[in-house]
ROBA-229933 format. One record per residue (C-alpha): residue in three letters; residue number from 1; z, y, x. Coordinates in Angstrom, 2 decimals. Layout:
<atoms>
+---------+-----+---------+---------+---------+
| residuo | num |       Z |       Y |       X |
+---------+-----+---------+---------+---------+
|     ala | NUM |       Z |       Y |       X |
...
+---------+-----+---------+---------+---------+
</atoms>
This chain:
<atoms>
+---------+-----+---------+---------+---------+
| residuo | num |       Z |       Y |       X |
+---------+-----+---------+---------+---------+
|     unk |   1 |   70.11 |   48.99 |   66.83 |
|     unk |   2 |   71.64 |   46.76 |   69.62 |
|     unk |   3 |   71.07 |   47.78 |   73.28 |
|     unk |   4 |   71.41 |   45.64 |   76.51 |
|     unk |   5 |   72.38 |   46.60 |   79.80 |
|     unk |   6 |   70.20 |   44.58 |   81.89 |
|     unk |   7 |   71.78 |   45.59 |   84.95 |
|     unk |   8 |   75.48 |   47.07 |   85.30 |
|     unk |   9 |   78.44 |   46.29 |   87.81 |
|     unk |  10 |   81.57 |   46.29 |   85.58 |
|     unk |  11 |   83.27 |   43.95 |   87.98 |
|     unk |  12 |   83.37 |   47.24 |   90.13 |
|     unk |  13 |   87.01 |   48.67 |   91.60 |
|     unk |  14 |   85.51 |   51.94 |   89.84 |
|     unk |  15 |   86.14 |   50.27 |   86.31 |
|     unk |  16 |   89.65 |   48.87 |   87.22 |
|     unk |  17 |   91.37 |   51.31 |   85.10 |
|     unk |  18 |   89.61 |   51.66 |   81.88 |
|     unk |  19 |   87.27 |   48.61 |   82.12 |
|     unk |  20 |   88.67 |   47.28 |   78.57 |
|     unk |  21 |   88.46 |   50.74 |   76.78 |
|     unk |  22 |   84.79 |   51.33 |   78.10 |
|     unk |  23 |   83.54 |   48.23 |   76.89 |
|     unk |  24 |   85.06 |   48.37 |   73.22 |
|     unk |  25 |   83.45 |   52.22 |   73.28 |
|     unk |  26 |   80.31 |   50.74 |   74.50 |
|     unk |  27 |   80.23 |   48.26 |   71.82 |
|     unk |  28 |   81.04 |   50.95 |   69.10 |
|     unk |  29 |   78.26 |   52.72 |   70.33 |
|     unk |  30 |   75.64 |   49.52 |   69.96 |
|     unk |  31 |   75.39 |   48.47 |   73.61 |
|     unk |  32 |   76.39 |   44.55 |   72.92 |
|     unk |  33 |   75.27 |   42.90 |   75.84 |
|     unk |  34 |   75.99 |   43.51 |   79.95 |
|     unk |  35 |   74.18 |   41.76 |   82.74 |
|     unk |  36 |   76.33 |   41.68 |   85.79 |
|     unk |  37 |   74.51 |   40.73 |   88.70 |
|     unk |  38 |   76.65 |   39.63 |   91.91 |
|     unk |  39 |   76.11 |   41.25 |   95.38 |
|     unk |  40 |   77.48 |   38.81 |   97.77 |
|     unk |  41 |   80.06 |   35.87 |   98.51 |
|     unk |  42 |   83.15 |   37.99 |   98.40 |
|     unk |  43 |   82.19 |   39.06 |   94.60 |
|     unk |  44 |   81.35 |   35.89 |   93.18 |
|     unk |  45 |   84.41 |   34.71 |   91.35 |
|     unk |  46 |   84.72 |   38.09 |   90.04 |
|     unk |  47 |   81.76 |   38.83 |   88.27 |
|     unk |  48 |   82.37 |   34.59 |   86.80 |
|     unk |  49 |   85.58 |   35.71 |   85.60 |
|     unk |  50 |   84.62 |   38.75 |   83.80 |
|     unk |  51 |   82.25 |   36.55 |   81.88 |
|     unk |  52 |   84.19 |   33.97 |   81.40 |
|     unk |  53 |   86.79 |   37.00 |   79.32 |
|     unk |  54 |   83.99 |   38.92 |   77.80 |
|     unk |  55 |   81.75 |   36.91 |   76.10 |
|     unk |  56 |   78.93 |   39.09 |   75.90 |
|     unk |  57 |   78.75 |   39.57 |   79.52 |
|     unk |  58 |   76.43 |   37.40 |   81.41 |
|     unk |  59 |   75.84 |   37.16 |   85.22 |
|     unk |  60 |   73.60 |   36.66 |   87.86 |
|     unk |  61 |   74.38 |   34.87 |   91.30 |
|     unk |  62 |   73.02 |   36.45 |   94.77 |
|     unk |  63 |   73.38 |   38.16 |   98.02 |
|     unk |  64 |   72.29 |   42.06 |   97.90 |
|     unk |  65 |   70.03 |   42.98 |  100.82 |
|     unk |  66 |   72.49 |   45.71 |  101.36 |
|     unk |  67 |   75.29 |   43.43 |  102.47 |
|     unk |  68 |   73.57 |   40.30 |  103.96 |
|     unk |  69 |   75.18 |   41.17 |  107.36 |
|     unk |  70 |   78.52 |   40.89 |  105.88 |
|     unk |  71 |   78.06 |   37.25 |  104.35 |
|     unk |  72 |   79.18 |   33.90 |  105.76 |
|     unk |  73 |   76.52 |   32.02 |  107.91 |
|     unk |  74 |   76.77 |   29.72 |  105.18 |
|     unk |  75 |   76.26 |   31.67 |  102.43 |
|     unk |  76 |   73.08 |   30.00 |  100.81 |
|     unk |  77 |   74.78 |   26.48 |  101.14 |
|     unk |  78 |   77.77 |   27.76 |   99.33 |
|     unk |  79 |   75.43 |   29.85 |   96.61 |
|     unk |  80 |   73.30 |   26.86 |   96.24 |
|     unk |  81 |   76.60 |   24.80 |   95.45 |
|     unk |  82 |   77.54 |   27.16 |   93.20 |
|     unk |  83 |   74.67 |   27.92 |   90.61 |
|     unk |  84 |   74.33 |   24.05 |   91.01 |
|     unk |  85 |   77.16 |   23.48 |   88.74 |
|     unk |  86 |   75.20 |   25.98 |   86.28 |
|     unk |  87 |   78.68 |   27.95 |   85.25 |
|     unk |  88 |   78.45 |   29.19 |   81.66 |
|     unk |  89 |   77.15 |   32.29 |   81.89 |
|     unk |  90 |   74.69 |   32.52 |   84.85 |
|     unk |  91 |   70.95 |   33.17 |   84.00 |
|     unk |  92 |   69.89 |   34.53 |   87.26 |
|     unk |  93 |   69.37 |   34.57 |   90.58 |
|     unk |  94 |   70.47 |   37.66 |   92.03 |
|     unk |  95 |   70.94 |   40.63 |   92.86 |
|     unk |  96 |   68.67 |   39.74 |   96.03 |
|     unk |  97 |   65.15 |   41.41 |   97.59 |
|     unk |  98 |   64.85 |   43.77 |  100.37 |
|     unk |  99 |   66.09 |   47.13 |  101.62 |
|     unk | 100 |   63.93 |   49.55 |  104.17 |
|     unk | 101 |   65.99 |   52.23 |  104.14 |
|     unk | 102 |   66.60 |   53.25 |  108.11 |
|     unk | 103 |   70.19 |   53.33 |  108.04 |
|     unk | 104 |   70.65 |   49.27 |  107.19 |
|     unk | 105 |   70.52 |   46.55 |  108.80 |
|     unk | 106 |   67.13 |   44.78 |  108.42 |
|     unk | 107 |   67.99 |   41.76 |  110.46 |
|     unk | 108 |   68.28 |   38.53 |  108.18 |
|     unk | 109 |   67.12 |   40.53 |  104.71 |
|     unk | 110 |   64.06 |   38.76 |  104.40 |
|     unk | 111 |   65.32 |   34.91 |  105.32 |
|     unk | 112 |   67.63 |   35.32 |  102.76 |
|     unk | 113 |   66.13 |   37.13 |   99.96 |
|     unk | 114 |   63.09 |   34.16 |  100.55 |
|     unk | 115 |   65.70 |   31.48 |  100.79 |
|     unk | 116 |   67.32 |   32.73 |   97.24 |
|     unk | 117 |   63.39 |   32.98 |   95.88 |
|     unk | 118 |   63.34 |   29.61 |   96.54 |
|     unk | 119 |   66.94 |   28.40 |   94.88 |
|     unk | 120 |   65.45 |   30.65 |   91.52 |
|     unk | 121 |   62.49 |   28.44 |   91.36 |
|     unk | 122 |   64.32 |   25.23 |   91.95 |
|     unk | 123 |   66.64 |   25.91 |   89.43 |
|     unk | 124 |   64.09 |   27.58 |   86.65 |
|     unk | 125 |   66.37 |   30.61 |   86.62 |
|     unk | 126 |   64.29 |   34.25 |   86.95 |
|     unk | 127 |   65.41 |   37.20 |   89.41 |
|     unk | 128 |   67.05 |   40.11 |   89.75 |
|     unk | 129 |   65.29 |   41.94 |   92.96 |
|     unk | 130 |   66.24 |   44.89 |   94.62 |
|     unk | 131 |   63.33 |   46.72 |   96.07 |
|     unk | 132 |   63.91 |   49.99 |   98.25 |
|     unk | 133 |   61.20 |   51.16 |  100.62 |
|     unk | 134 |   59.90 |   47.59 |  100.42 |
|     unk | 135 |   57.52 |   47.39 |   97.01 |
|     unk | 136 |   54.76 |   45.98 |   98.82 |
|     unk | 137 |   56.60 |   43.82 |  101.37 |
|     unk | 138 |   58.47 |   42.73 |   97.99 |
|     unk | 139 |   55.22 |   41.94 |   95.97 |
|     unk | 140 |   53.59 |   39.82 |   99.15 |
|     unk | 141 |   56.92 |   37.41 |   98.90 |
|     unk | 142 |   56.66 |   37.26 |   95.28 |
|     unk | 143 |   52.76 |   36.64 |   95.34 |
|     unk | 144 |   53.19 |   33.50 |   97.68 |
|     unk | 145 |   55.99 |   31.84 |   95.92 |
|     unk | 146 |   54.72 |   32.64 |   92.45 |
|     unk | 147 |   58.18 |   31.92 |   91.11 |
|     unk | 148 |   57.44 |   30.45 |   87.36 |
|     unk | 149 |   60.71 |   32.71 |   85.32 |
|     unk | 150 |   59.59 |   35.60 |   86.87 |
|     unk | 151 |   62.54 |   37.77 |   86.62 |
|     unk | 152 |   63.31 |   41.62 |   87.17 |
|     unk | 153 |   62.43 |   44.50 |   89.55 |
|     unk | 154 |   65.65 |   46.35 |   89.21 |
|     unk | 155 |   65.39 |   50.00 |   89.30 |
|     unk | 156 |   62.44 |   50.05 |   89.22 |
|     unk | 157 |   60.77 |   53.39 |   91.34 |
|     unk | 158 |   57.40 |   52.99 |   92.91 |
|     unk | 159 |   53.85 |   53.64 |   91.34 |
|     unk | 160 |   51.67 |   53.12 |   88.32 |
|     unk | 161 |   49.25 |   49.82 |   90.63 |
|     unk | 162 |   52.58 |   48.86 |   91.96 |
|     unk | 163 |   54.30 |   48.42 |   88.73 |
|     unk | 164 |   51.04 |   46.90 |   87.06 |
|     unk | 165 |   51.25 |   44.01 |   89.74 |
|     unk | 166 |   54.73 |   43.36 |   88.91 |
|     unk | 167 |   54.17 |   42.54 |   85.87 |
|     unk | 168 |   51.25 |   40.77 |   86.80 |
|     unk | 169 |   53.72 |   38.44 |   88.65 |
|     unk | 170 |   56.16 |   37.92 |   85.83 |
|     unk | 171 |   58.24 |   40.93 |   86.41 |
|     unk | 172 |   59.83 |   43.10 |   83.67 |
|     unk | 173 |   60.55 |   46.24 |   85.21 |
|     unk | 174 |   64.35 |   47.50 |   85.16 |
|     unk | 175 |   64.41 |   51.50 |   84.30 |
|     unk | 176 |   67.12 |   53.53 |   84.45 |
|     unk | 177 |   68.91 |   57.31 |   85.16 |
|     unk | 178 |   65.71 |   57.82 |   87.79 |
|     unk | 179 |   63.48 |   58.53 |   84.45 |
|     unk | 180 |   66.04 |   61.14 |   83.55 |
|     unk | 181 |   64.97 |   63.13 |   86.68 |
|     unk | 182 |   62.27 |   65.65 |   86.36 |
|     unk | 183 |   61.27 |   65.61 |   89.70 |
|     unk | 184 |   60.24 |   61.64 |   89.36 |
|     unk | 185 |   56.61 |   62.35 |   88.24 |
|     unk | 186 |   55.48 |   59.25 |   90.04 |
|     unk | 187 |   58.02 |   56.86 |   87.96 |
|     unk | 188 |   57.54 |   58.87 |   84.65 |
|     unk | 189 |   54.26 |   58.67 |   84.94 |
|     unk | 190 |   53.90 |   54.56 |   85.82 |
|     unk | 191 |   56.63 |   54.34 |   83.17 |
|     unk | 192 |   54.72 |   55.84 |   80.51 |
|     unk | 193 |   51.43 |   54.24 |   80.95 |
|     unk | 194 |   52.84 |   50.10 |   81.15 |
|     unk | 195 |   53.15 |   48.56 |   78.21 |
|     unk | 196 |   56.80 |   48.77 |   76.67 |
|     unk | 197 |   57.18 |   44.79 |   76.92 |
|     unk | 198 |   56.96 |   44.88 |   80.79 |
|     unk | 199 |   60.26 |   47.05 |   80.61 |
|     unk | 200 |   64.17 |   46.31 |   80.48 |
|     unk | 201 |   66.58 |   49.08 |   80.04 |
|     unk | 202 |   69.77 |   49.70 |   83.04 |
|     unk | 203 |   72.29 |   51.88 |   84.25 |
|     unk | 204 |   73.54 |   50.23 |   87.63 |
|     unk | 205 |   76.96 |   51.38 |   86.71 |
|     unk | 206 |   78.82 |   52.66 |   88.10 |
|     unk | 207 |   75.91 |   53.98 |   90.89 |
|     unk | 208 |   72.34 |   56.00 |   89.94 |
|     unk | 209 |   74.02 |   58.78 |   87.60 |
|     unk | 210 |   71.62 |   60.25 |   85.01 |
|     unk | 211 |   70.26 |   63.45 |   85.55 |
|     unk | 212 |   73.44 |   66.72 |   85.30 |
|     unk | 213 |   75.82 |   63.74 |   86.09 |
|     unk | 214 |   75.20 |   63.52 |   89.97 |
|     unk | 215 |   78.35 |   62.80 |   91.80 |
|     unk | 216 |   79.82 |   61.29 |   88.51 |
|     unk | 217 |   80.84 |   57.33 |   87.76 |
|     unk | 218 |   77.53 |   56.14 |   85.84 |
|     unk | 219 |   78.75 |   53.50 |   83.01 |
|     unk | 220 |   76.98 |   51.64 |   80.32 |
|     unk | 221 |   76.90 |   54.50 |   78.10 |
|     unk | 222 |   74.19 |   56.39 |   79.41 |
|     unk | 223 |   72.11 |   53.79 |   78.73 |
|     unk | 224 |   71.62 |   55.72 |   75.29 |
|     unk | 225 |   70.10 |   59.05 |   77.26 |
|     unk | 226 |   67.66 |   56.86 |   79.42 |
|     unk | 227 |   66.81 |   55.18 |   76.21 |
|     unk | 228 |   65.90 |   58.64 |   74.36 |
|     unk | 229 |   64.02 |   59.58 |   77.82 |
|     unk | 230 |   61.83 |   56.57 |   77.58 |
|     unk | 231 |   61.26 |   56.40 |   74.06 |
|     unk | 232 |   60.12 |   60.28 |   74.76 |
|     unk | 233 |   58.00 |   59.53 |   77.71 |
|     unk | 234 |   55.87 |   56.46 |   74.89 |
|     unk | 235 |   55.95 |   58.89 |   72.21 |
|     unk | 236 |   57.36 |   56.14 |   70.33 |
|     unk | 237 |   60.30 |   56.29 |   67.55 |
|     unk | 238 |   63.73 |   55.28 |   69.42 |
|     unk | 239 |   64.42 |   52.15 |   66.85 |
|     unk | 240 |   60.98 |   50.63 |   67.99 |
|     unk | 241 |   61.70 |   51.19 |   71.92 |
|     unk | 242 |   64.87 |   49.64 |   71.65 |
|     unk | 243 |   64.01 |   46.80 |   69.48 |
|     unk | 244 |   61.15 |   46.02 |   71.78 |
|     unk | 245 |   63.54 |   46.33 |   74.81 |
|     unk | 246 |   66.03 |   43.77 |   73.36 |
|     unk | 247 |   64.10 |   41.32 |   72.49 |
|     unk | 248 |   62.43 |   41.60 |   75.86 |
|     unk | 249 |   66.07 |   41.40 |   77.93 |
|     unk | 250 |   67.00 |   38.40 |   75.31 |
|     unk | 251 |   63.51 |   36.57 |   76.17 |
|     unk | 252 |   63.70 |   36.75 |   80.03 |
|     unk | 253 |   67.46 |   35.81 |   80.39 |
|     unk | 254 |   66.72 |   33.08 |   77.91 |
|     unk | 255 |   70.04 |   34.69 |   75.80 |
|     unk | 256 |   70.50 |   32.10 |   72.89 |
|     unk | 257 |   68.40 |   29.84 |   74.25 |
+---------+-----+---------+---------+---------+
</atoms>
């Protein structure tokens, strides 16, 4: 039963010491693939490198609404460069989209997450979008460029119409520790009711901890709990879910391809 980890930062300081041991336990434990998906210019090489080591590691190239105020003015010229040279590896645009949360800087988010829309469909290469307090700002963009691979809403956490259009677009939905939480009625519930090919599995290690592990280093491994939490929430057998979700991650990153 082979898992993928459609969205995980192993290139993180956080998995400095024990990167090598994690990934051998992950693989013992049938998570075989990682997609690491860059968040800006200074992280770039990195994530290229760990690919080019781990073979079942692929990547995704972008700037991460979070840090767009720390990137070179020239940062799309140099990404555009980059993925250009289509380094073994890359299958994505990203991690890119918008942020509304109060306390960052909204200047510049949209330019750049429209300008890496753009690069995605140029190069036929899907998404990875980040989408905070910006679902239907996000779904606006996406409707006007109708980008043609589609791609991911990463952590996915909005409602049951939102996710629906999403999909309508192209757009798997990522899901991850935020179905683990009670408390997340709206998710569960949008989770439960879309069909289980509109739907990747993640962690976001080492960030969004799985419920009882708040405050804790997330890693690839709780992929298995979210798994049994969504596979609970379809009232389907566990086997079936992750079979489904496999050969959905393999079919939108065009793995093998």
């Amino acid at each position: 039963m082979p898992l993928f980890d459609s969205h995980c930062h192993l290139d993180a300081p956080e998995f400095d010491a024990d990167r090598t041991g994690l990934l051998a336990e992950c693989r013992l434990r049938g998570i075989t693939g990682f997609m690491v998906p860059a968040i800006g210019a200074d992280n770039w090489q990195r994530v290229m490198a760990l690919s080019a080591r781990e073979p079942d590691i692929c990547f995704a190239l972008g700037v991460h609404p979070c840090f767009v105020a720390q990137q070179p003015t020239d940062v799309m010229a140099r990404l555009t460069t980059l993925v250009q040279q289509r380094p073994s590896g890359l299958v994505a645009i990203g991690e890119c989209g918008l942020d509304g949360r109060s306390h960052l800087p909204q200047a510049g988010q949209q330019q750049l997450f429209e300008a890496q829309v753009r690069l995605a469909m140029t190069l036929d290469l899907p998404l990875i979008v980040h989408s905070v307090r910006a679902n239907d700002t996000v779904l606006k963009l996406l409707r006007r460029h109708r980008p043609g691979r589609g791609g991911v809403i990463h952590a996915f956490s909005g409602s049951l119409h939102q996710a629906e259009r999403f999909w309508e677009l192209g757009f798997r939905l990522g899901i991850g520790g935020t179905i683990t939480y009670e408390r997340a009625n709206k998710t569960r519930e949008a989770v439960a009711a879309m069909p289980l090919e509109a739907l990747l599995l993640e962690t976001d290690s080492p960030d969004m901890p799985i419920c009882g592990h708040q405050g804790m280093r997330n890693t690839p491994l709780s992929l298995l709990r979210v798994l049994d939490e969504l596979a609970a929430l379809k009232r389907l057998p566990v086997s079936h879910v992750a079979a489904v979700l496999y050969e959905s991650t393999q079919d939108i990153f065009h793995l093998g391809k």
